[in-house]
N, C-alpha and C positions, 0 to 999 in steps of 0.2 A: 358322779358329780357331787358336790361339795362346795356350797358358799356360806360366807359369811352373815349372810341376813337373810332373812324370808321370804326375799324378793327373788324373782327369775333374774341369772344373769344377763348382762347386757350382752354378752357374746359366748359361742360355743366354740367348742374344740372340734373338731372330728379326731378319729383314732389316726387317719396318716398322717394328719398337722402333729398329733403329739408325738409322735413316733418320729417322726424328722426332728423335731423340737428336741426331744429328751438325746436326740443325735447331736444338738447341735451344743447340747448345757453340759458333754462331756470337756469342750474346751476350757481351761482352766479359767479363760479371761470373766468367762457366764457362772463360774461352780456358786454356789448358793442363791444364783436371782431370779426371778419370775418372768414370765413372758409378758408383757406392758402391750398390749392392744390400745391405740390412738385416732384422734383424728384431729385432724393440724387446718387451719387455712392456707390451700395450694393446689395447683393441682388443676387442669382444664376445664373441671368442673365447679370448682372452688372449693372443694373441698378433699383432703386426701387422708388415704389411710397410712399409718405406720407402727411400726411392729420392732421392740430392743428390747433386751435383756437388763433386767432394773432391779432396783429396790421396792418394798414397800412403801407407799406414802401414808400419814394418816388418813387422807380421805378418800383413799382407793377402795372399790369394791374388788372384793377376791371372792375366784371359783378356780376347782381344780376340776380339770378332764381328764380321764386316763392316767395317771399320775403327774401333768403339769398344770403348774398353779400360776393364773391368768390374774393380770391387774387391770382393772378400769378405772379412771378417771373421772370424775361427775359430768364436766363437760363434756366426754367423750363419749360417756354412758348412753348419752341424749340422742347422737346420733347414732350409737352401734346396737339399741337395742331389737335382738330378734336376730342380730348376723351370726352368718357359720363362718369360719377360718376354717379351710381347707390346705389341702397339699397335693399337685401330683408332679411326679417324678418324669411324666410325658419329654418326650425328646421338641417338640415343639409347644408352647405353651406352660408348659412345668411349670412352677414354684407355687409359693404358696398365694389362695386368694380368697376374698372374701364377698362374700353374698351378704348382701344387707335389704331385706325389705320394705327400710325407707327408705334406699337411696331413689329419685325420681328420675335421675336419669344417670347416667354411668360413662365415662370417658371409653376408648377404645383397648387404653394401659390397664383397664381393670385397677388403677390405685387412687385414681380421682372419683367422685362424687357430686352430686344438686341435691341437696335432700328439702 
């Protein structure tokens, strides 16, 4: 791992988030963007996570996991720091989710949040 400042990133990779990830930045539409970790007002909890394939901003913090390079947001930083971004390929349950230690309570969709 690899960030831009001497601070702990706001969010981590695991190996199967980046491993699905680096599967998904071979389509042409993602080829040179970074994976943008967010969090938006929405959501049952009011709050929700999301996840696009982006650019750079000036005031993004960047970290790289396993060879993919993660954007955060300042505002967003606020509420994701300390999460993991996982991946499992599970036949029920599957795709990717995110564990966050300050979230206070957690919707049932695992995409919502109360922090």
């Amino acid at each position: 791992m690899s960030t831009d400042t001497q601070t702990e990133p706001a969010v981590n990779l695991t190996e199967s988030a980046a491993k699905q990830i680096k599967e998904m930045l071979t389509n042409p539409e993602n080829a040179g963007k970074n994976l943008r970790v967010y969090v938006e007002g929405g959501g049952c909890s009011g709050l929700q996570y999301g996840m696009v394939f982006d650019e750079k901003r000036p005031d993004d913090a960047t970290a790289e996991f396993h060879g993919v390079s993660v954007l955060v947001d300042p505002f967003s930083a606020n509420y994701l720091r300390g999460s993991i971004v996982d991946f499992s390929d599970e036949l029920t349950g599957g795709g990717f989710k995110i564990s966050n230690p300050s979230a206070r309570q957690s919707c049932g969709c695992g995409k919502s949040f109360e922090a």
